[in-house]
C-alpha positions in Angstrom: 161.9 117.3 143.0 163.2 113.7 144.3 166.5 114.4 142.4 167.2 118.0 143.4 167.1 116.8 147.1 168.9 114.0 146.5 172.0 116.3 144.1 171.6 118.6 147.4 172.4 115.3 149.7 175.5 115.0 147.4 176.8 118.0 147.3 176.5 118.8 150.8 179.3 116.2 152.0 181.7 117.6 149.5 181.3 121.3 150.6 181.5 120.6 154.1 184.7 118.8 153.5 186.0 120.9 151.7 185.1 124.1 153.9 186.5 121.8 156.9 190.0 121.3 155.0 190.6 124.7 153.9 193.9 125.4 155.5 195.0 121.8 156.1 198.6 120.9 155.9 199.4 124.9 155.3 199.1 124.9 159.2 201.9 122.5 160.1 204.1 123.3 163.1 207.4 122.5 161.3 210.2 120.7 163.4 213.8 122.8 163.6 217.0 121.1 163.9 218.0 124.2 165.1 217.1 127.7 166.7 215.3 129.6 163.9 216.7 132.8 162.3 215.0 136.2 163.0 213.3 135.6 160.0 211.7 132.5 160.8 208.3 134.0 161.9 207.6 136.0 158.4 209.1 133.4 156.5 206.3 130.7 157.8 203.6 133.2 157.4 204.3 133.6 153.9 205.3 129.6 153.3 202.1 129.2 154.9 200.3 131.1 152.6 201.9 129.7 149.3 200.9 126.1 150.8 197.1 127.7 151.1 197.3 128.5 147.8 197.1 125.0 146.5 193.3 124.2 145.8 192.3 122.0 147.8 189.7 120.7 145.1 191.6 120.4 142.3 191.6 118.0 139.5 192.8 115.1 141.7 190.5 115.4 144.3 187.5 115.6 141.9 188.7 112.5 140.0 188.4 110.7 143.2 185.4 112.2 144.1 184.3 111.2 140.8 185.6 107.6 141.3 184.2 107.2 144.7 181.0 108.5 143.6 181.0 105.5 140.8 182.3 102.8 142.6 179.6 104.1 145.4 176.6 104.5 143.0 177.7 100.7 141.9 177.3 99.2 145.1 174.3 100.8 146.1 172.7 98.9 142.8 174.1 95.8 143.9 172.4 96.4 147.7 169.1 94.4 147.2 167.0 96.1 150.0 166.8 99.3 148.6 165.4 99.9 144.5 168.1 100.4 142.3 168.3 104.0 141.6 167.8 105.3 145.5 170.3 103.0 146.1 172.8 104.0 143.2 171.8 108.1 144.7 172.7 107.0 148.3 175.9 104.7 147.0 177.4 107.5 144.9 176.7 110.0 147.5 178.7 107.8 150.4 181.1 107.0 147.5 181.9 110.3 146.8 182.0 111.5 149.9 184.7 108.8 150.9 187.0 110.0 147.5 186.7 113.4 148.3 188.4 112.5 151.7 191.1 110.6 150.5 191.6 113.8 147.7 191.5 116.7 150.8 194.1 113.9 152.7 196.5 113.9 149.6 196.3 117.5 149.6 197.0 117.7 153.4 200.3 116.1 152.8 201.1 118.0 149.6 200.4 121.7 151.5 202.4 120.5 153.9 205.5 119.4 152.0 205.5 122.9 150.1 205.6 124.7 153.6 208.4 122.8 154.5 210.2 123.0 150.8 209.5 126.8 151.3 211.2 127.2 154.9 214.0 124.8 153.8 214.6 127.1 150.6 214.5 130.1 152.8 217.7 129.0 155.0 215.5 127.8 158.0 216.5 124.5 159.7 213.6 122.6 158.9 213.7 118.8 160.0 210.0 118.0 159.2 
């Protein structure tokens, strides 16, 4: 029973991150260099939604999940104050936690570069 509470305690972090970060990046307000075309407003809806279309957990963010969770799981062995594998449970839990943020930030920055890619391919004076 000890373990399914603690997988649940694991899990939870990386669902509510990655329910939190669903549309992140896809919902940039580009910069123009210039006064948009008519256009411009169905253009971003549908840029938008080919930037959405990137999974947000996909096999880069799990690796880091993955290596957070190990690096984590290793320092919660090292702490001394807790036993070895509550601390390795907690440890990979933080640790995974912590990669899966720096995965849904990558991914952030990637939706966001395809929205703009999209606009600039479209004919829109997109500065950023």
């Amino acid at each position: 029973m000890l373990f399914k509470e603690q997988f649940t305690l694991m899990a939870l972090p990386l669902a509510l991150i990655t329910a939190a970060c669903s549309g992140t990046g896809a919902q940039h307000q580009p910069v123009l260099s210039a006064e948009p075309g008519p256009a411009y407003a169905a253009d971003l809806e549908q840029c938008r939604t080919v930037a959405k279309s990137q999974n947000l957990w996909n096999p880069e963010t799990r690796s880091q999940a993955l290596i957070g969770a190990g690096i984590g799981a290793l320092a919660g062995i090292a702490d001394d104050s807790v036993g070895n594998a509550e601390g390795a449970l907690a440890g990979a839990a933080v640790g995974s936690a912590a990669g899966a943020v720096a995965g849904a930030a990558d991914m952030r920055n990637t939706r966001r570069d395809i929205l703009i890619e999209c606009l600039q391919q479209r004919g829109h004076p997109v500065a950023g």
